[in-house]
MARMAR-593618 format. One line per field, with one value per residue: residue in three letters; residue number from 1; chain; x, y, z of N, C-alpha, C in turn. Coordinates in steps of 0.001 Angstrom, whole numbers, plus 500000, padded with zeros to 6 digits. Layout:
N
resn = (ALA; ...) $
resi = (NUM; ...) $
chain = (A; ...) $
n.px = (X; ...) $
n.py = (Y; ...) $
n.pz = (Z; ...) $
ca.px = (X; ...) $
ca.py = (Y; ...) $
ca.pz = (Z; ...) $
c.px = (X; ...) $
c.py = (Y; ...) $
c.pz = (Z; ...) $
//
This chain:
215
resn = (UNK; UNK; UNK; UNK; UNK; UNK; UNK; UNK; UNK; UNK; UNK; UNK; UNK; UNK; UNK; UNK; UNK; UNK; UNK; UNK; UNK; UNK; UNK; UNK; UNK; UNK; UNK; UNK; UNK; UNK; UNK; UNK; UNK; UNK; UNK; UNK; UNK; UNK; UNK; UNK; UNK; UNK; UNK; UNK; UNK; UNK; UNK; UNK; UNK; UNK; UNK; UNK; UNK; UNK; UNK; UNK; UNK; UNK; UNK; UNK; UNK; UNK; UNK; UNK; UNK; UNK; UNK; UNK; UNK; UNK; UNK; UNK; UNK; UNK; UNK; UNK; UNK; UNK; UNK; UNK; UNK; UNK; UNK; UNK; UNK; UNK; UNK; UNK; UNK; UNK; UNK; UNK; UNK; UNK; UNK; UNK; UNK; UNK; UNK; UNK; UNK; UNK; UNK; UNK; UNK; UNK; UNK; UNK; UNK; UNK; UNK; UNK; UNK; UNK; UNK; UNK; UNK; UNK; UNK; UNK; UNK; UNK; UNK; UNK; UNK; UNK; UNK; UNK; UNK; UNK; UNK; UNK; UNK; UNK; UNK; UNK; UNK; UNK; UNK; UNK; UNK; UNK; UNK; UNK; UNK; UNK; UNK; UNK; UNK; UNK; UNK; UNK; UNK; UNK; UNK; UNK; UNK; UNK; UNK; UNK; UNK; UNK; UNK; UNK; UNK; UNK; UNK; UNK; UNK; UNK; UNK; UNK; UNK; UNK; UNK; UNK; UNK; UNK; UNK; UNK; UNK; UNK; UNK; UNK; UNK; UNK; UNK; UNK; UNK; UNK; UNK; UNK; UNK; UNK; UNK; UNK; UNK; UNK; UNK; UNK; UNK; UNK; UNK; UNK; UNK; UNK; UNK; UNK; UNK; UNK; UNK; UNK; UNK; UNK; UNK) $
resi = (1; 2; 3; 4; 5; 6; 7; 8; 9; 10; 11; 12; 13; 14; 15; 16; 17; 18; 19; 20; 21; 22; 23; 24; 25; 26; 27; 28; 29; 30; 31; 32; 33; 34; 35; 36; 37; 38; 39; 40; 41; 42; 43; 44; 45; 46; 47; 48; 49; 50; 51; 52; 53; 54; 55; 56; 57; 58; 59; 60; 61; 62; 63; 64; 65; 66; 67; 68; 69; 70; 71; 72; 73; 74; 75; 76; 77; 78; 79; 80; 81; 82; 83; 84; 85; 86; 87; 88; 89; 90; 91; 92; 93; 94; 95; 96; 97; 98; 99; 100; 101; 102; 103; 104; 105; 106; 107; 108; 109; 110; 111; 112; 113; 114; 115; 116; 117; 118; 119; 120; 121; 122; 123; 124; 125; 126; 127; 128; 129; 130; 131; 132; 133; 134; 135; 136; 137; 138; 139; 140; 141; 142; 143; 144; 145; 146; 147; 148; 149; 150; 151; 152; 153; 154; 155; 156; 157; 158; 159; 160; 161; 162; 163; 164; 165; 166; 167; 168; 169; 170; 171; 172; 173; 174; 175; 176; 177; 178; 179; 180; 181; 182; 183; 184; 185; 186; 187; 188; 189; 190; 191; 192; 193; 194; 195; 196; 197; 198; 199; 200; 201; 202; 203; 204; 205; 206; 207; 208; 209; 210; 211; 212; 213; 214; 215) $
chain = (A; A; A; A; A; A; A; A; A; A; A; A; A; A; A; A; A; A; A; A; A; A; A; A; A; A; A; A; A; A; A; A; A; A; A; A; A; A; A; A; A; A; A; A; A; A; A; A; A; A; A; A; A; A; A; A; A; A; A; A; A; A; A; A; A; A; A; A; A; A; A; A; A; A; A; A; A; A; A; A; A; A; A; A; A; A; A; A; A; A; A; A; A; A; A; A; A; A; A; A; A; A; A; A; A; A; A; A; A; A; A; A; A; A; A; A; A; A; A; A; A; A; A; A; A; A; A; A; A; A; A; A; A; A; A; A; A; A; A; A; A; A; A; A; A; A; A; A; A; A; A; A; A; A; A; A; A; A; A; A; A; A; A; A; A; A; A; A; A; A; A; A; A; A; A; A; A; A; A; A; A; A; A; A; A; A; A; A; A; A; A; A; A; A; A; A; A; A; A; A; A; A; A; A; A; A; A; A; A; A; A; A; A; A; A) $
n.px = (866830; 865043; 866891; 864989; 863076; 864754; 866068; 863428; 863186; 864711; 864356; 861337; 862234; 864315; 865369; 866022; 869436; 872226; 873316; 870814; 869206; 870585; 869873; 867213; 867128; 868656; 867341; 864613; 861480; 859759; 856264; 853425; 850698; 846849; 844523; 841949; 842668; 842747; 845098; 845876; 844355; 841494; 841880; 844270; 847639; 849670; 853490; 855050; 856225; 854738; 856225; 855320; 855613; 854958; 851624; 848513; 846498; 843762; 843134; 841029; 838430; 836365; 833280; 831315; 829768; 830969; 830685; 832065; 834327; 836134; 839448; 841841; 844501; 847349; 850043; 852404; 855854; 855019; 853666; 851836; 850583; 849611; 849414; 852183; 852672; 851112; 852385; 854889; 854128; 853268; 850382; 847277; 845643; 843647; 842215; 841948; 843702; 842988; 844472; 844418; 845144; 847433; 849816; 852644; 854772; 857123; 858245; 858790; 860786; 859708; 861305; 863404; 862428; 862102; 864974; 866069; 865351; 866573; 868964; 869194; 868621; 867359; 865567; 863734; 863052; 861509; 859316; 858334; 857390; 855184; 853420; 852635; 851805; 849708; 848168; 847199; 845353; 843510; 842541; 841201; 839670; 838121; 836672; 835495; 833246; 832329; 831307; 830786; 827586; 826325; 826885; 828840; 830799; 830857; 831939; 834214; 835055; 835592; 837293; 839872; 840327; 840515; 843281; 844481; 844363; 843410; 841132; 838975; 837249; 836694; 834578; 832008; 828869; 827880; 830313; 831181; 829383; 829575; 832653; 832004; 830053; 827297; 824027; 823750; 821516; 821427; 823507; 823681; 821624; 822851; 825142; 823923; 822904; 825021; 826411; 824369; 824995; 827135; 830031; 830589; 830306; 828341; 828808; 828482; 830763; 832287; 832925; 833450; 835678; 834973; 834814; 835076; 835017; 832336; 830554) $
n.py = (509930; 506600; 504263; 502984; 505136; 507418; 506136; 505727; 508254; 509178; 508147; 509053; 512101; 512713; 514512; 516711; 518341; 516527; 517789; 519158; 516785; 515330; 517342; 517316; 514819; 514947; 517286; 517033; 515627; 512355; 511219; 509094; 508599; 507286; 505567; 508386; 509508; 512954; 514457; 517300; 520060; 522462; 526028; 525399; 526203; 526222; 524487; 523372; 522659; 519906; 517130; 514355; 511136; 508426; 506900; 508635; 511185; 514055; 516710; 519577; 522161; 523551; 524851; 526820; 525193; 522941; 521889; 519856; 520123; 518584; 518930; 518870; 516122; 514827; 513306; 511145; 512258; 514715; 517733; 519795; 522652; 525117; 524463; 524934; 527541; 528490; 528100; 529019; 531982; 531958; 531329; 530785; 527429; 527110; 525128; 521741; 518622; 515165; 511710; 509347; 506916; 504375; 506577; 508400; 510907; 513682; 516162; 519345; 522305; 525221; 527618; 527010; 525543; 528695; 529258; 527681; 528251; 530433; 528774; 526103; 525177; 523161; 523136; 525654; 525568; 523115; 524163; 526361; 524978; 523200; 524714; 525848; 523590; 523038; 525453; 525202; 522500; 523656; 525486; 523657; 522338; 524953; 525052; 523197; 523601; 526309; 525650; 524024; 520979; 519338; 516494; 516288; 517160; 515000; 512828; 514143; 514075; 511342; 510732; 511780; 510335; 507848; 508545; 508992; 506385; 504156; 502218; 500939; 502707; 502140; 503683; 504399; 506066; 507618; 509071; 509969; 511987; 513876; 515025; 515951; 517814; 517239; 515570; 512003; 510871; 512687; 511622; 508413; 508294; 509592; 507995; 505558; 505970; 506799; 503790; 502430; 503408; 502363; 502895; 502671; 500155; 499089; 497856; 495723; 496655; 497934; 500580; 500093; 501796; 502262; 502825; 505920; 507211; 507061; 508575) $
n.pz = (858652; 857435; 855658; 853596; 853067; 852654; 850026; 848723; 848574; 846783; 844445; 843920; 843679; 841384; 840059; 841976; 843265; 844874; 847277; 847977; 848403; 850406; 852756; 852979; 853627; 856232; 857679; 857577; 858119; 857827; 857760; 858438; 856766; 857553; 855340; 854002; 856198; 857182; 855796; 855925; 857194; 856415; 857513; 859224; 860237; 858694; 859391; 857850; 854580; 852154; 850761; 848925; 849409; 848670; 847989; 847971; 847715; 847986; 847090; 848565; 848631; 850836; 852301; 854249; 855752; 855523; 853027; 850583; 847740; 845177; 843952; 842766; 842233; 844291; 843579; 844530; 844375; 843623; 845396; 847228; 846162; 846947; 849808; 850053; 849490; 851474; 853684; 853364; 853156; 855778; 856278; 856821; 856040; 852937; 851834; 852169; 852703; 851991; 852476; 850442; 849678; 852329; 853034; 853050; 853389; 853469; 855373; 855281; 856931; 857728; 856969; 855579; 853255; 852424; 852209; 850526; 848009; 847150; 847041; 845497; 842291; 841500; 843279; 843547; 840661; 840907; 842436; 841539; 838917; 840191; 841032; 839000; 837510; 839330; 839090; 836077; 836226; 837882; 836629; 834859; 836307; 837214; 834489; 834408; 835699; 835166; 832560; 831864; 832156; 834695; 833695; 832541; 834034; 836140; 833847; 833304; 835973; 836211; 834261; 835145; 837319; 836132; 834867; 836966; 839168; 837874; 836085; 838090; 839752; 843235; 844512; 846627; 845448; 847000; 847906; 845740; 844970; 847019; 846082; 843678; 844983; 844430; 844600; 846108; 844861; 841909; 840890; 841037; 839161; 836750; 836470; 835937; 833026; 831896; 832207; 830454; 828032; 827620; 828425; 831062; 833660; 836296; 839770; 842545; 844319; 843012; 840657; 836869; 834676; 831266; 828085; 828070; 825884; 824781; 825623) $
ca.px = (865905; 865662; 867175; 863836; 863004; 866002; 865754; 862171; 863428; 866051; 863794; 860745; 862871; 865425; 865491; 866731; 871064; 872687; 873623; 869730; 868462; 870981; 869762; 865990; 867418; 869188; 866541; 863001; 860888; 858483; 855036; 852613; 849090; 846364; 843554; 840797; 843013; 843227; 846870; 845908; 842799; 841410; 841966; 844970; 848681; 851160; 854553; 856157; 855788; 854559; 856306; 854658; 856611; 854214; 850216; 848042; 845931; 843016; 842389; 839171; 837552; 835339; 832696; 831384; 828894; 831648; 830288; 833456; 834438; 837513; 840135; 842927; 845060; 848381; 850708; 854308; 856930; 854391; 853355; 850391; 851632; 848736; 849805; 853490; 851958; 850563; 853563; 855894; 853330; 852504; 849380; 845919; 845219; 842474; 842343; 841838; 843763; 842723; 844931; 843661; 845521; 847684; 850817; 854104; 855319; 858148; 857762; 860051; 860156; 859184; 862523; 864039; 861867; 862581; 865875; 866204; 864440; 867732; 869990; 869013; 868001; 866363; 863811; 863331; 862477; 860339; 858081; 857874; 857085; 854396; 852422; 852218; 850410; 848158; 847125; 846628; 844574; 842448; 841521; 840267; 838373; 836697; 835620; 834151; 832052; 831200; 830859; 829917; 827196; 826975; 826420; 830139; 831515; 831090; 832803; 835485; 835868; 835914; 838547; 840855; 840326; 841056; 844301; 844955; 844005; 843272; 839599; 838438; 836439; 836291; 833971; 830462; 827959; 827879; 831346; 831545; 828454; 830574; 833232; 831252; 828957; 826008; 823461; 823956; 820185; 821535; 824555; 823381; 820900; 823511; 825948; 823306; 822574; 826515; 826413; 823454; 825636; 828786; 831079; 831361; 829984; 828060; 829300; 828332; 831757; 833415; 832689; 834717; 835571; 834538; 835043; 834527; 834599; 830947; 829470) $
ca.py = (509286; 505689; 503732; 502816; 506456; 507613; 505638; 506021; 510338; 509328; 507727; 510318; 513651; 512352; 516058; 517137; 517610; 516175; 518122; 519253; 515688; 515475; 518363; 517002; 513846; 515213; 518363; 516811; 514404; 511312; 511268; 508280; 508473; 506188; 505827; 508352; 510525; 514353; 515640; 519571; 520737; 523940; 526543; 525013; 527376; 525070; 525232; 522613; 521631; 518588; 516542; 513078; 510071; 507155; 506770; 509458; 512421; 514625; 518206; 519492; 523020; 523740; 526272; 527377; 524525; 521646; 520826; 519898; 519929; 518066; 520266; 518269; 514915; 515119; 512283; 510806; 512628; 515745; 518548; 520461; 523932; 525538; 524420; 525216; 528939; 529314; 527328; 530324; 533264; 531730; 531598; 529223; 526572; 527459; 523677; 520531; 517226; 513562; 510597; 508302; 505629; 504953; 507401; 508762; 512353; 514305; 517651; 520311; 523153; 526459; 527666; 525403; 525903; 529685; 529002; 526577; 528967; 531009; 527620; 525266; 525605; 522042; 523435; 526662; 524896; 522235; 524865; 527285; 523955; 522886; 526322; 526300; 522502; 523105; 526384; 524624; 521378; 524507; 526217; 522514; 522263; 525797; 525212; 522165; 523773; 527040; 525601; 521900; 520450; 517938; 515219; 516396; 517229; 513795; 512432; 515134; 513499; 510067; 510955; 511917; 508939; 506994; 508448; 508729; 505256; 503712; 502034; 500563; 503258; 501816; 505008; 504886; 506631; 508958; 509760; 510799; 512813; 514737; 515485; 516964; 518538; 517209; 514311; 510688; 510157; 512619; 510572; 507619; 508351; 509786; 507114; 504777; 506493; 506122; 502618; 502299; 504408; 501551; 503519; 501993; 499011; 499281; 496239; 496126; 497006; 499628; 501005; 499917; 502508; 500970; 503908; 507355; 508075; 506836; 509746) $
ca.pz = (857719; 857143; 854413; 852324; 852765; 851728; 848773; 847704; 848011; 845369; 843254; 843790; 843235; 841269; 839770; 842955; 843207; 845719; 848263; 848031; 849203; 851919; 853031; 853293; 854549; 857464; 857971; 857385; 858945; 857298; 858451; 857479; 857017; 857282; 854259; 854483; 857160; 856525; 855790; 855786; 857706; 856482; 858678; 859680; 859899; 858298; 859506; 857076; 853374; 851969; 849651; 848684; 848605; 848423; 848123; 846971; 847994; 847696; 847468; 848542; 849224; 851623; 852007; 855724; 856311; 855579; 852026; 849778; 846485; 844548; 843510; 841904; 843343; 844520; 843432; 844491; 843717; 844089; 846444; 847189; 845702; 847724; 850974; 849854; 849390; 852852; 854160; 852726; 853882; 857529; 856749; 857549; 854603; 852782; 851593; 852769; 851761; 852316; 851928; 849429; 850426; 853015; 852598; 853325; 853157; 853749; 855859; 854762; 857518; 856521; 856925; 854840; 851964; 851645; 852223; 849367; 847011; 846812; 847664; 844836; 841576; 840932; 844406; 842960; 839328; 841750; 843816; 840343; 837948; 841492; 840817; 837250; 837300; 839648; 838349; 835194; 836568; 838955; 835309; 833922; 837464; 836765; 833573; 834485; 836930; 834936; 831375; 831717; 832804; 835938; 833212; 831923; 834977; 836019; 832928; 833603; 837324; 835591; 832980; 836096; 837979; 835128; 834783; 838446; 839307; 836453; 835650; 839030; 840615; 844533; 845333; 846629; 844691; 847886; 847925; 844259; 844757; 847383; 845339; 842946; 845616; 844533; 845317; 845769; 843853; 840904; 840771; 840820; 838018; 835766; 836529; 835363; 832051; 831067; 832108; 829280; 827002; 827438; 828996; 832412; 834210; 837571; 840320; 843858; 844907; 842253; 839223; 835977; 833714; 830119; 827122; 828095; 824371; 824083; 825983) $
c.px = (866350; 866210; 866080; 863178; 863693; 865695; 864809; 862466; 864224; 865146; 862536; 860688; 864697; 866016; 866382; 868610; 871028; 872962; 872208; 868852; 868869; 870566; 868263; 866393; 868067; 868407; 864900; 862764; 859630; 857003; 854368; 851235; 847977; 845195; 842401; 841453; 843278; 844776; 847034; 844343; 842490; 841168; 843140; 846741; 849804; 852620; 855840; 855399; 855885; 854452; 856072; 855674; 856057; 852119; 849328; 846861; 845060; 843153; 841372; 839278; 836560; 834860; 832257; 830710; 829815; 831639; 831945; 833369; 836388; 837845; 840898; 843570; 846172; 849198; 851798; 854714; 856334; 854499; 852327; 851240; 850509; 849138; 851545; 853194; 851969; 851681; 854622; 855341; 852586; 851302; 848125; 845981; 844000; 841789; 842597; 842590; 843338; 843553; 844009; 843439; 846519; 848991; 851642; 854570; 856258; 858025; 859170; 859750; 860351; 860468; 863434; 863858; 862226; 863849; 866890; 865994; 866174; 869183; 870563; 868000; 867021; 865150; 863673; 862483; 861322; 859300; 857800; 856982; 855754; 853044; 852097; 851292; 849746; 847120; 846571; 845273; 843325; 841822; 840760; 839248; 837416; 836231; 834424; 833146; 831423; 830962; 830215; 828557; 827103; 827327; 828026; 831030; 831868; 831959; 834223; 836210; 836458; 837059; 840108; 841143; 841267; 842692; 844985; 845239; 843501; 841650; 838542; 838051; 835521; 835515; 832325; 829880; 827779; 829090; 831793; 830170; 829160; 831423; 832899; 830546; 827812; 825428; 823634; 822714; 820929; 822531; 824870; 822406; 821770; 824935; 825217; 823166; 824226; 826693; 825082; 824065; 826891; 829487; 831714; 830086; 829703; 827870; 828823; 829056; 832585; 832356; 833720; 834407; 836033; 835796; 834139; 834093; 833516; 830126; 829483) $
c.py = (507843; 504999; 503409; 503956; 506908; 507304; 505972; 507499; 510559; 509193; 508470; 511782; 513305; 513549; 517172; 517225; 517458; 516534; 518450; 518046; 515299; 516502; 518089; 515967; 513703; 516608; 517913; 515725; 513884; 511464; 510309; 508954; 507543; 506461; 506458; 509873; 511646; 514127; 517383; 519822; 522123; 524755; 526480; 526195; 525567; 525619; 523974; 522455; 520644; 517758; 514727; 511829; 508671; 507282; 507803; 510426; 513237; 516054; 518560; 521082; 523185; 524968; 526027; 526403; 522769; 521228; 521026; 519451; 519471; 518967; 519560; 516818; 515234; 513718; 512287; 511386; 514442; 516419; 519284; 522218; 525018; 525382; 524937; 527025; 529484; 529225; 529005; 531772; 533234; 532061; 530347; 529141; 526926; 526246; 522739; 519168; 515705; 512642; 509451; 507265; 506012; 505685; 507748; 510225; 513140; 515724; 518452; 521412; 524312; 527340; 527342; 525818; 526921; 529654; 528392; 527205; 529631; 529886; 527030; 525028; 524394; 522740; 524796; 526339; 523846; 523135; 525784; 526234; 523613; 523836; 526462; 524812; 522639; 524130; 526108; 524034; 522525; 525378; 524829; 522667; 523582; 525697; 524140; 522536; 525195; 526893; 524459; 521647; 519859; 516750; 514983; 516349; 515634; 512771; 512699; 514071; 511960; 509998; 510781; 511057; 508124; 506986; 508361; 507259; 504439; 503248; 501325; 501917; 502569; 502837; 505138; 506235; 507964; 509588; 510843; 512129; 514282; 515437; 516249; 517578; 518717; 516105; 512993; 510261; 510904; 511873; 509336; 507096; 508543; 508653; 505562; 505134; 506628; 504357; 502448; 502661; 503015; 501851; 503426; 501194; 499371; 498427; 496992; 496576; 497833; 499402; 500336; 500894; 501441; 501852; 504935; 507896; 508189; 507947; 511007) $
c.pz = (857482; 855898; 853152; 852797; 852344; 850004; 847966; 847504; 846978; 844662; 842939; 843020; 842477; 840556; 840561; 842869; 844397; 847223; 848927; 849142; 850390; 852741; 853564; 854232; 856100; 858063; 858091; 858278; 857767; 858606; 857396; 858184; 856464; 856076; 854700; 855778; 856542; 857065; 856637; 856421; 857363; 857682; 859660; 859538; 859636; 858334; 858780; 855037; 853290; 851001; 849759; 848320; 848225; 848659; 847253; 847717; 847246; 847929; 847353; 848631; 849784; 851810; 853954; 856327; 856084; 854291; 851011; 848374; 846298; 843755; 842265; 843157; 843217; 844439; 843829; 843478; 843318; 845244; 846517; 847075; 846724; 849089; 851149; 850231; 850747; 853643; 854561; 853464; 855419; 857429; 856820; 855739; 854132; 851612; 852980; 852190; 852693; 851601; 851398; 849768; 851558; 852395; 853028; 852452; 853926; 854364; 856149; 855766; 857095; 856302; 856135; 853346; 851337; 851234; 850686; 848148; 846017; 846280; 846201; 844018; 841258; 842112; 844207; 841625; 840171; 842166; 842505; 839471; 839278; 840997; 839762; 836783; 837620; 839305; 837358; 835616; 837253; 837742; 834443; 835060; 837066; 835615; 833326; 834966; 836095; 833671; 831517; 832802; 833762; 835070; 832768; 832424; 835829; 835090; 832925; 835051; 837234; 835075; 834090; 837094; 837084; 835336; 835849; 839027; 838900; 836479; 836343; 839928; 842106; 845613; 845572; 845889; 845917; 847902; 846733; 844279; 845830; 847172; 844575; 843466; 844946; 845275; 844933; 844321; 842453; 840510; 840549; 839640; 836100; 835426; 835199; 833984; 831423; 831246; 830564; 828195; 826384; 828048; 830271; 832791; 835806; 838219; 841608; 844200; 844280; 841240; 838076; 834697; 832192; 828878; 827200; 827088; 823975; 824783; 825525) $
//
């Protein structure tokens, strides 16, 4: 591993002990990816985990005809606890991720991982603490979808942006309609009707989130 990898894995997992990171650092391999490129293809048998050291990431689901829905995002110093899962049980992803931007990740081989489980308690506390966020963040996603509205759910996908990437929304009106698996036209209608509200600003080239509070 090189030296500003190295480094950014200190400063990432600084949770990690010692002998732990040498242990990635002389066992794993970096992989970049470009903006926009899948990570995880559903359907796919993953034979490493994938811990995040720079950029940022999507999780999607897909249903049989391709259409996708946003799950949760996967940040530095993260992992997709889902792909960790299948990782562990050799089995196909039943997720999809997309790099955000471009990115850098660490691939732990599956070996390794179980290994570690027993090894080292900070990656036992990592892959337990992994499973217990995203199950969280995957019970806000369903209730968006079976209590809320679209009009809310939208707000909901806003809110998480926000905090993700703060208040420049660089996302066509088609892309966000994707995410939410619906249509660009309702999307663009309801987008408009919070811009009227205050709450964000509609520019040729992003969105700017204003005050969510007003909707």
């Amino acid at each position: 591993m090189e030296d500003n990898h190295r480094e950014l894995l200190h400063q990432r997992f600084p949770q990690f002990e010692a002998p732990l990171l040498h242990d990635i650092e002389s066992q794993s391999t970096i992989r970049s990816f470009s903006e926009g490129e899948q990570m995880i293809r559903t359907g796919q048998y993953l034979r490493s985990s994938l811990l995040l050291l720079s950029g940022l990431m999507k999780i999607y689901r897909e249903d049989d005809e391709g259409n996708e829905f946003l799950m949760y995002y996967v940040e530095p110093g993260n992992a997709c606890a889902l792909s960790m899962m299948c990782t562990a049980r050799n089995e196909k992803s039943q997720v999809m991720a997309r790099a955000v931007q471009e990115s850098e990740a660490v691939l732990v081989p599956q070996h390794l991982t179980e290994q570690w489980l027993g090894k080292y308690k900070s990656w036992h506390n990592f892959v337990i603490g992994s499973y217990r966020q995203r199950f969280e963040e995957l019970l806000l996603t369903l209730d968006s979808i079976a209590f809320k509205a679209l009009d809310e759910r939208l707000v909901f996908y806003l809110r998480r942006h926000l905090q993700t990437l703060g208040p420049e929304v660089r996302l066509s009106h088609q892309q966000i309609a994707t995410d939410l698996n619906s249509s660009r036209e309702v999307i663009s209608r309801l987008l408009k009707k919070l811009e009227q509200r205050g709450a964000l600003a509609l520019h040729r080239s992003h969105i700017e989130i204003k005050n969510l509070e007003m909707t």
